[in-house]
N, C-alpha and C positions, 0 to 999 in steps of 0.2 A: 530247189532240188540241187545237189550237189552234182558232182564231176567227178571222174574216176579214171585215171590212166594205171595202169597195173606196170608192175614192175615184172620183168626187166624192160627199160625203154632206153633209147638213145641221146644224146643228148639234144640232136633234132628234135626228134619226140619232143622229149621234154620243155625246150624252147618252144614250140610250136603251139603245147598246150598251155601253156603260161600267156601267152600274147594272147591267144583264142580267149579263154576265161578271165585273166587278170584285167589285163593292158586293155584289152575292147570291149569286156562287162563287167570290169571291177570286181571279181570275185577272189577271194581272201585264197592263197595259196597253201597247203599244209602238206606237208611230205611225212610219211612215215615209213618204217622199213619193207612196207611190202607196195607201198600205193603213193600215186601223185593225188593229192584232192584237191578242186576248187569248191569251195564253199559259199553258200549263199549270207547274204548281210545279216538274215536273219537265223544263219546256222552257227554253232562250236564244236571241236572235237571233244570227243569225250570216247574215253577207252578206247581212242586210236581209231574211230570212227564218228562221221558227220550225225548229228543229232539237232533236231527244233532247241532252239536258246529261249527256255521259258521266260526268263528275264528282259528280251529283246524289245518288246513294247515299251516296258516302262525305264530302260535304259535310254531309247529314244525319245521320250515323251524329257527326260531328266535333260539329253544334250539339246534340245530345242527349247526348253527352258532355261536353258544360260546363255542361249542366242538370242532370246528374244526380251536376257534383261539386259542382255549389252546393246539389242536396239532401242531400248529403252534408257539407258544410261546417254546413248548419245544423243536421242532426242532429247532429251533432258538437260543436257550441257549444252545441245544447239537454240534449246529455249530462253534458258538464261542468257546467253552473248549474243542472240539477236538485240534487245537492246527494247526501248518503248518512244514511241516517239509525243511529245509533248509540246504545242506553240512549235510545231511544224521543224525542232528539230529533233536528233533522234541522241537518245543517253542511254548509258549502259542501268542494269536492272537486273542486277544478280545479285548474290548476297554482300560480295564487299561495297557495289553498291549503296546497297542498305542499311550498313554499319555506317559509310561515311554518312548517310543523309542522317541518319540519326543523329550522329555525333555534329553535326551542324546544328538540326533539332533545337538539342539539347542544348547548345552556345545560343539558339536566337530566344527561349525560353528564361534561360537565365542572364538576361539580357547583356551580355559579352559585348553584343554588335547592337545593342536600343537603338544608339544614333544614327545605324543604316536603315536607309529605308531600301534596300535592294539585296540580294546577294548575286556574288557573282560567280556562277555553277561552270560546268568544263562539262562540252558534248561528248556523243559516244569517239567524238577524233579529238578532243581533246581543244577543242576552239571555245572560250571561254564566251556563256552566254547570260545575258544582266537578266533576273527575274527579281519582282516582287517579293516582298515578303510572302503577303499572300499567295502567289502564283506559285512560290517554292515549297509552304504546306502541300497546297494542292497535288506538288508533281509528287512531293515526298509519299503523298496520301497510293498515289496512282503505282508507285515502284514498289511501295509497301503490300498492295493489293494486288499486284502481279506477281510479285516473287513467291508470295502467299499461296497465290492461284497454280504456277508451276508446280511448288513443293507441296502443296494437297495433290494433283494428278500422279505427281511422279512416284509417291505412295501407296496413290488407288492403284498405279499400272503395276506397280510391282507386287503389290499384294494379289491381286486377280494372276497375276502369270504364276504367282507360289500356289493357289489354290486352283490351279487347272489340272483336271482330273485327266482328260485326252486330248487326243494334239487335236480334234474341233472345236474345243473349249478353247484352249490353246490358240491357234489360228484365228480364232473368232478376234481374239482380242487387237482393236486396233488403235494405233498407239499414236495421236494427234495434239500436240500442244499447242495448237493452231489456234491465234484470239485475235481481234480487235477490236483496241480499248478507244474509250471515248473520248480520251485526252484532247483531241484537237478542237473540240465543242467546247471543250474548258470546264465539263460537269463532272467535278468527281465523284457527284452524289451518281450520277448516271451508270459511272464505270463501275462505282461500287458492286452496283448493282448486277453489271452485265458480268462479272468478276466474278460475282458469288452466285449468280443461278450458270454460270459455265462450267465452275467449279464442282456446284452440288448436281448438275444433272451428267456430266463426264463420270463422274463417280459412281453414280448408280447404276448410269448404265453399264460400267467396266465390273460392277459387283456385281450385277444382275446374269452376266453373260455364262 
């Protein structure tokens, strides 16, 4: 319901109704030549008087959904540079990650390095740590399947917030990239695993909602 101070008033007045409706209930101030209005969030003028803003729901429903893909953008960048931890230390596991392990990959396949038996990788600080051949598919297999696992949710969660119909649809959705991987058992068949049923049941239930 709107607000109405009629003209003429003072500028007491007018300060007085300004602090009352703005400053202590946030309501939108509109001054026309005969009237002071405060207006409700969910009101506009229109022909110099307060009217219901038809568009008001799904104006709101639109600003909460660019707030809730920018909490999702940063859960999504905070997922990535937490890191995975692997033989109890912790590496980074984001996409340039993933281009370097590749690009190693591909040097231990085309055997560049045959006569190591080791490589030697750099932790998420940067302390350089000796793994196996084997032990470095493994991790590679594990940074591969996480970064995998992010960038699958981080699609579901943005697709379910473009198709929320109301902000309970909307609200419903809760946005978790919360995991852990099996790494330090050494089974990447295990993680795979726990990898791909996180991935496919986040997802449904983020469509489902």
């Amino acid at each position: 319901m709107s607000y109405i101070l009629q003209k003429p008033y003072t500028d007491k007045q007018r300060a007085d109704f300004i602090v009352l409706h703005n400053h202590n209930n946030s309501r939108k101030i509109e001054e026309t030549a005969i009237a002071l209005y405060a207006i409700e969030a969910d009101e506009i003028m229109q022909d110099g008087q307060p009217v219901k803003n038809p568009d008001y729901e799904s104006e709101q429903l639109e600003k909460a959904k660019v707030a809730k893909l920018a909490e999702n953008k940063s859960a999504y960048e905070s997922a990535l540079k937490s890191g995975i931890t692997y033989k109890g230390e912790l590496f980074d596991c984001d996409t340039l990650a993933a281009v370097r392990i590749m690009g190693q990959m591909i040097a231990t396949q085309s055997q560049a390095i045959a006569e190591e038996s080791t490589i030697e990788w750099f932790d998420y600080n940067y302390k350089p740590v000796t793994l196996s051949i084997s032990e470095f598919i493994e991790f590679a297999g594990l940074v591969t399947l996480n970064t995998r696992r992010i960038e699958t949710l981080n699609c579901s969660f943005n697709t379910a917030i473009e198709a929320a119909q109301t902000m309970e649809e909307l609200e419903s959705i809760e946005i978790d990239y919360t995991f852990q991987t099996a790494a330090d058992e050494g089974s990447a068949g295990a993680a795979d695993a726990e990898i791909n049923s996180s991935a496919v049941e986040t997802e449904s239930e983020v469509i489902n909602e």
